[in-house]
C-alpha positions as CSV (number, residue, x, y, z in Angstrom):
1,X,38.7,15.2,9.3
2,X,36.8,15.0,6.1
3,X,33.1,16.0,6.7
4,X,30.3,15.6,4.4
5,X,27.3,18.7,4.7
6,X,23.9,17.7,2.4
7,X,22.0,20.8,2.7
8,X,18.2,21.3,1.9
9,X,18.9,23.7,-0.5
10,X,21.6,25.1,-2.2
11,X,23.4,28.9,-0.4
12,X,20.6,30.9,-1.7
13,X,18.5,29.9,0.9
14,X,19.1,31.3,4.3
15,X,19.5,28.2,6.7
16,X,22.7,26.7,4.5
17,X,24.1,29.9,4.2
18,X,23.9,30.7,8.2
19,X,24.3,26.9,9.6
20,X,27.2,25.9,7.1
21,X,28.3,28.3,4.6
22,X,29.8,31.0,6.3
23,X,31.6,28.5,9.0
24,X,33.1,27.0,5.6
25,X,36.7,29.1,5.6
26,X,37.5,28.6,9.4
27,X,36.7,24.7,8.8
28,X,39.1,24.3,5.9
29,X,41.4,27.2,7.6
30,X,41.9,24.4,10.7
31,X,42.5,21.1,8.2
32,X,39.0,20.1,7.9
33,X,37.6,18.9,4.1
34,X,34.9,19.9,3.5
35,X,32.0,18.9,0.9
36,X,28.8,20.5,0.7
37,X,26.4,18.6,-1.4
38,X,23.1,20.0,-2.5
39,X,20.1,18.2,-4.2
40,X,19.2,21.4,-5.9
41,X,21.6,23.8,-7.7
42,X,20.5,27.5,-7.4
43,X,19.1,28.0,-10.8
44,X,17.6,24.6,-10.7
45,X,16.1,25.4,-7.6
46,X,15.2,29.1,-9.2
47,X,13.7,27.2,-12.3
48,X,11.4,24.8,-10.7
49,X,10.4,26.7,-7.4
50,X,10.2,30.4,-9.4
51,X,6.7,31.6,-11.2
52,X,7.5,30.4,-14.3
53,X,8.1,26.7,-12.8
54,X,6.6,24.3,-15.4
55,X,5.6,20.5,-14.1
56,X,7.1,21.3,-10.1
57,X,6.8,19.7,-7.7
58,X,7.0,16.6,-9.5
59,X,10.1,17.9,-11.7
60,X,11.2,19.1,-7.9
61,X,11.0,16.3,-6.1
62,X,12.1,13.5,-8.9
63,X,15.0,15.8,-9.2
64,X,16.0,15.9,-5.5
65,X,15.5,12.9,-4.6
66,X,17.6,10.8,-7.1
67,X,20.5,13.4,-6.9
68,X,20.4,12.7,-2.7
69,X,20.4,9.4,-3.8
70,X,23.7,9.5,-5.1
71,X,24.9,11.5,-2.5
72,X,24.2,9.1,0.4
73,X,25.8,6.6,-1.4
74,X,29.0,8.1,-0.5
75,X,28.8,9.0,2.8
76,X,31.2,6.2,4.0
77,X,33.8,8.2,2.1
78,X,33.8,10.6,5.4
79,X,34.7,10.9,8.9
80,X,31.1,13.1,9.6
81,X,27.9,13.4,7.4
82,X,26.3,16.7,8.8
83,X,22.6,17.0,8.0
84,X,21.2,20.6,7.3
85,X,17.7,20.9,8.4
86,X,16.3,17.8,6.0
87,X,17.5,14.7,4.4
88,X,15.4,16.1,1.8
89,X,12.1,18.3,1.5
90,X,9.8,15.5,1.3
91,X,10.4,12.5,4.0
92,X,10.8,9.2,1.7
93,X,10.9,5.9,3.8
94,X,14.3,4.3,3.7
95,X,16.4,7.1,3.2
96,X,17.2,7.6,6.9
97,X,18.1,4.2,7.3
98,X,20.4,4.4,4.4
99,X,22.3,6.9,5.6
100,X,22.6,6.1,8.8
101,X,24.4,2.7,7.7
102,X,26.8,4.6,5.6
103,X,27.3,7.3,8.0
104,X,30.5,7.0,10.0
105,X,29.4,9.7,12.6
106,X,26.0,12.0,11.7
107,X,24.8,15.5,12.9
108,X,21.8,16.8,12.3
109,X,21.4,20.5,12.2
110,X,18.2,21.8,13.1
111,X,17.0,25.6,12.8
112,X,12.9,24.9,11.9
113,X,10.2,23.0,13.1
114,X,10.8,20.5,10.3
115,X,10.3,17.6,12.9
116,X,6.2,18.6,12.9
117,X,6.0,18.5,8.5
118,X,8.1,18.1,5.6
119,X,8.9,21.7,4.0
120,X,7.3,20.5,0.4
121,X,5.4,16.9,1.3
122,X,4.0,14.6,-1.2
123,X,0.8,14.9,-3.0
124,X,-1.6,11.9,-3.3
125,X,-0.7,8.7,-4.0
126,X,2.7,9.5,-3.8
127,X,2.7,10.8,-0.3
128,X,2.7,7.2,0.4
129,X,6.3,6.8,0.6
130,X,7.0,9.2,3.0
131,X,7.9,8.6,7.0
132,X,6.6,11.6,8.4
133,X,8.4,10.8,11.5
134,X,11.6,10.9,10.0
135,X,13.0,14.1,11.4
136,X,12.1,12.6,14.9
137,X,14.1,9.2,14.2
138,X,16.9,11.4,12.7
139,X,17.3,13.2,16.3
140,X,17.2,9.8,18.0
141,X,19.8,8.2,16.0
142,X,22.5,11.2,15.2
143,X,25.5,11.1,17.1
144,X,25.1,14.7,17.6
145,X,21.9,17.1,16.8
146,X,22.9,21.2,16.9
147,X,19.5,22.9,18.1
148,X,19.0,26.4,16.8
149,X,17.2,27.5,19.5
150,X,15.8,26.2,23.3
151,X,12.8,25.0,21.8
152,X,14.7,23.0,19.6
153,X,16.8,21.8,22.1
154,X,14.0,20.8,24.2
155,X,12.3,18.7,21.2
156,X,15.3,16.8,20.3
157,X,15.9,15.8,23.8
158,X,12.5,14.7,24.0
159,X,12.9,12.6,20.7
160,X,15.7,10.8,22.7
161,X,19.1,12.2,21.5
162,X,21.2,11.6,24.0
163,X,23.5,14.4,22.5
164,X,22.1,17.3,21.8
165,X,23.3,20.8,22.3
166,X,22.3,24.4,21.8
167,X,23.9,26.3,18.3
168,X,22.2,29.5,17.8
169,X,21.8,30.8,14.5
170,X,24.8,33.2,14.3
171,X,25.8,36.2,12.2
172,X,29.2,37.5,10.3
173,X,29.4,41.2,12.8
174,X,32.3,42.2,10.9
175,X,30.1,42.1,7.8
176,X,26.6,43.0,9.3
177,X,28.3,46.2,11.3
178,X,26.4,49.6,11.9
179,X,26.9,52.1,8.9
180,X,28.3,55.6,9.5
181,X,25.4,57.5,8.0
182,X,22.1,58.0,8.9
183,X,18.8,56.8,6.8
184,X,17.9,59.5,5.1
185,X,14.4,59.2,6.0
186,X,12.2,57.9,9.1
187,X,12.1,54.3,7.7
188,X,10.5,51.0,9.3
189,X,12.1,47.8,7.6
190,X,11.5,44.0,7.4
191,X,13.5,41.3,5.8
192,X,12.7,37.9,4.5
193,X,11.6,35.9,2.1
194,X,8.3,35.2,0.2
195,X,7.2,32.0,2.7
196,X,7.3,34.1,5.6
197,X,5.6,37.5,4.7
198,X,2.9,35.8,6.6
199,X,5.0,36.8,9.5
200,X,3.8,40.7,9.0
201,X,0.4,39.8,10.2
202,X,1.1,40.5,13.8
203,X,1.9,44.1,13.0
204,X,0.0,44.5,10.1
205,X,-3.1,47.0,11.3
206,X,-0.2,49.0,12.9
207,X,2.0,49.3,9.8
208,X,-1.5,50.5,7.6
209,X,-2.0,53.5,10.1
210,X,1.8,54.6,11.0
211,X,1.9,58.0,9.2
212,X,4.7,60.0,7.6
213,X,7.1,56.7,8.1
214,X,8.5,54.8,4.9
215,X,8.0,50.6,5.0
216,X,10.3,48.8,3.6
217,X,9.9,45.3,2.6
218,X,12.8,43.5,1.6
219,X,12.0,39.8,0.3
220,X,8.4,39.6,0.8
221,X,6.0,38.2,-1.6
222,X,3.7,41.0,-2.5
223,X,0.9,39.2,-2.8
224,X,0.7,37.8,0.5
225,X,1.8,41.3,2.4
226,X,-1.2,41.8,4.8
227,X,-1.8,45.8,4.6
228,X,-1.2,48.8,2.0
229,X,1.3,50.9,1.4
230,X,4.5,49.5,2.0
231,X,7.4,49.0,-0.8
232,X,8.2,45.2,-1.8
233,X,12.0,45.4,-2.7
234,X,13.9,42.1,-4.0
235,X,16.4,40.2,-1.7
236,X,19.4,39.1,-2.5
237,X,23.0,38.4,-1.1
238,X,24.6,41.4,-2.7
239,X,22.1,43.9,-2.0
240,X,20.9,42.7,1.5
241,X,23.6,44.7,3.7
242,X,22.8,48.2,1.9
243,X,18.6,47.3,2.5
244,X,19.5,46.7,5.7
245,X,21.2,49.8,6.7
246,X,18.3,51.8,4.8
247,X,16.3,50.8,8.0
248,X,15.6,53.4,10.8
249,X,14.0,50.5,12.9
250,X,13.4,46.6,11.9
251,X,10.4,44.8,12.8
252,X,10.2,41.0,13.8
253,X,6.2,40.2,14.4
254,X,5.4,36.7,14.6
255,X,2.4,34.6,14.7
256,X,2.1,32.4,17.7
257,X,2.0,29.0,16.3
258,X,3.9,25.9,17.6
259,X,5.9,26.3,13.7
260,X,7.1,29.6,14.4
261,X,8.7,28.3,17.9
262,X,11.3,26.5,15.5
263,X,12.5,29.9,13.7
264,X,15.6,31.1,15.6
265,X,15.0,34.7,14.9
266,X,17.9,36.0,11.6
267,X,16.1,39.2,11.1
268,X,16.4,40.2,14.4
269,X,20.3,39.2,15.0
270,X,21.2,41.5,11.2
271,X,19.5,44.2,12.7
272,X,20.8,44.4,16.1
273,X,24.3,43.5,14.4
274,X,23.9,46.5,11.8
275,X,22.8,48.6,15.0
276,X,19.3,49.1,14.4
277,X,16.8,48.9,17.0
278,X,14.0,45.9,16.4
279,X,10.5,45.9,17.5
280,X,9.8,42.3,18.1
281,X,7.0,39.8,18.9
282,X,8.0,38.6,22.7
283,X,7.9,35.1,21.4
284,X,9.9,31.9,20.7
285,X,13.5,32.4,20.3
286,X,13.5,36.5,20.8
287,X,12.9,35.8,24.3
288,X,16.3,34.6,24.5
289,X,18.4,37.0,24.0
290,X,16.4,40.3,24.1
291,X,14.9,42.3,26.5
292,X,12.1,44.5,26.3
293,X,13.5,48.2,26.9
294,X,17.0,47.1,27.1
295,X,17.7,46.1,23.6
296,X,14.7,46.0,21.9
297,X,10.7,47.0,22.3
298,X,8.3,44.0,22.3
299,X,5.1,44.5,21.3
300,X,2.0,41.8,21.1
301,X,-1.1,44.1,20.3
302,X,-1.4,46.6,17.4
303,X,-1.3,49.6,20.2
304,X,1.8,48.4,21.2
305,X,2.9,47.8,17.8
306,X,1.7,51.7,17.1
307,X,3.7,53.0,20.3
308,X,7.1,51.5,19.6
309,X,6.7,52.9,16.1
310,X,5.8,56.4,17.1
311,X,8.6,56.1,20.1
312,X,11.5,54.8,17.7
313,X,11.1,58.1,16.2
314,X,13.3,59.9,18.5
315,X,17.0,59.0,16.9
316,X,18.6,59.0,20.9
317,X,16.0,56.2,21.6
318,X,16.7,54.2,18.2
319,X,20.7,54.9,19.3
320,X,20.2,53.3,23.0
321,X,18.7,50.2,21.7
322,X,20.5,49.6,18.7
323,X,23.8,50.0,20.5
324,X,22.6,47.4,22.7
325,X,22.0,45.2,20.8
326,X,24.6,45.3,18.6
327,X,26.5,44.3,22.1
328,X,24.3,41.4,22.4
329,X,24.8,40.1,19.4
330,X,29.0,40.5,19.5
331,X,28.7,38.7,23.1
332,X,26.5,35.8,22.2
333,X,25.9,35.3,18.2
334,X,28.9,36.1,16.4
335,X,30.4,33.9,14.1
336,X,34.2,34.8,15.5
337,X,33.0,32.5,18.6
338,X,30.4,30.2,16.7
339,X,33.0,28.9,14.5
340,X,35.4,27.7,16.6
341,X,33.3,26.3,18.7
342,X,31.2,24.3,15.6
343,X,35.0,23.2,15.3
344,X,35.2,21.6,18.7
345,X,31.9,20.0,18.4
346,X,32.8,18.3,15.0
347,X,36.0,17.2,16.7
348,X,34.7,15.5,19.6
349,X,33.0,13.2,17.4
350,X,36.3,11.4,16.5
């Protein structure tokens, strides 16, 4: 089975890296070919979406688009074209269509509410050529769409896939595992990246007055970070287990829009994987797989945000509710059952 994956953006972005990257190995390991096929290397996509970007999004989108060009025109060459999130960040007219003549079998991957807006649409005139509906048609006409969460599901469904199934977000637990040592200090952590600091806002009068606590903030644009007094720290993939285990508690607020209903909830699966307890918004995907008191503390106003933070101070609590959910997480989002599964799914295609 030779199966074609054009994802949005190349592994330095989180959705390739969870929805195709790390099922990569078991794929090949079980006679599948796999090509992933990018319209953005990383330091392309570094160079044009970074602060120093000169004539973006033009360069950006001029760039994407004729390079997914090229890559739809061989689609034929393979038993499945898989679709991560996009066809590409802004929804030119025509491209669907392509594709789906060329396109032997198609999945479509979803983990955000890209059906509602392109991630990086068109400016005026130019915005023109787009189909902002394209997402939607993509759902209707894949022979398979993989929902990264229930709302997902239910908006794929509704788009009229008559195929659509639930594939959470997943994580590696034999990489993201609890550490053996302690934080050396009482520290609240959150982890990212720059679009979604706006995420903190939820918590963000809490996390001004917590008091002799540390706030990490791995990945966050610092300019957007809604309060004082935490510490911005840079992302990346080599560094992101040892911020993580730094963490004495990690935090998942979220805004209750209709686009945060598409996130399936990483930040909360690394923590509970590493064993760390998460306070949470009680909203969109959290609500299912955690439970407040069991493996995690929800909070929705800034007194409850205040409470769990004072609460997670005692280490017996923090060890109750991380163990949890670190069981959660190795009963229902590991990537030792996602992966053969993704297999099966791929295989009933033929």
């Amino acid at each position: 089975m030779r199966v074609l994956f054009l994802t949005l953006y190349p592994d330095v972005a989180a959705s390739p890296r969870y929805r195709v990257a790390q099922y990569l190995p078991y794929l090949c390991a079980h006679g599948v070919q796999c090509t992933v096929a990018s319209p953005l290397t990383t330091p392309e996509m570094e160079r044009l979406t970074g602060p120093n970007r000169a004539r973006a999004p033009r360069a950006y989108h001029l760039k994407e688009t004729f390079r997914r060009l090229r890559q739809i025109l061989t689609a034929s060459r393979y038993d499945i074209v898989f679709v991560q999130k996009a066809i590409m960040s802004a929804y030119i007219a025509g491209f669907l269509e392509m594709l789906r003549k060329r396109a032997v079998r198609l999945v479509y991957d979803i983990d955000d509410a890209v059906h509602l807006a392109p991630p990086h649409p068109l400016r005026a005139p130019w915005n023109r050529l787009e189909d902002r509906g394209q997402v939607t048609k993509l759902m209707a006409m894949a022979d398979l769409v993989l929902a990264g969460n229930s709302w997902l599901l239910s908006e794929a469904r509704e788009a009229g896939c008559r195929n659509a199934v639930l594939f959470p977000t997943v994580v590696d637990t034999d990489r993201f595992a609890p550490s053996k040592e302690e934080p050396d200090a009482y520290r609240i952590g959150w982890i990212g990246n720059p679009s979604t600091t706006v995420c903190l806002e939820p918590a963000a009068e809490a996390l001004s007055r917590v008091s002799d606590a540390e706030i990490c903030l791995v990945g966050a644009d610092p300019s957007r970070v809604p309060f004082h007094g935490g510490e911005v720290r840079p992302w990346s993939h080599e560094t992101e287990l040892a911020e993580l285990r730094r963490f004495s508690v990690g935090i998942m607020p979220q805004p209750r829009t209709t686009w945060m209903q598409g996130k399936c909830a990483l930040k909360a699966l690394q923590y509970m994987a590493c064993g760390i307890p998460c306070a949470a918004s009680p909203f969109g995907a959290a609500l299912e797989f955690m439970q407040d008191e069991e493996n995690a503390l929800f909070c929705e106003s800034t007194d409850d945000w205040m409470k769990a933070l004072e609460r997670l101070r005692d280490p017996m609590l923090r060890r109750r509710l991380g163990q949890a959910g670190r069981e959660t997480v190795l009963e229902r989002y590991a990537l030792k059952a996602a992966a053969p599964r993704l297999l099966e799914l791929l295989g009933s295609l033929k």
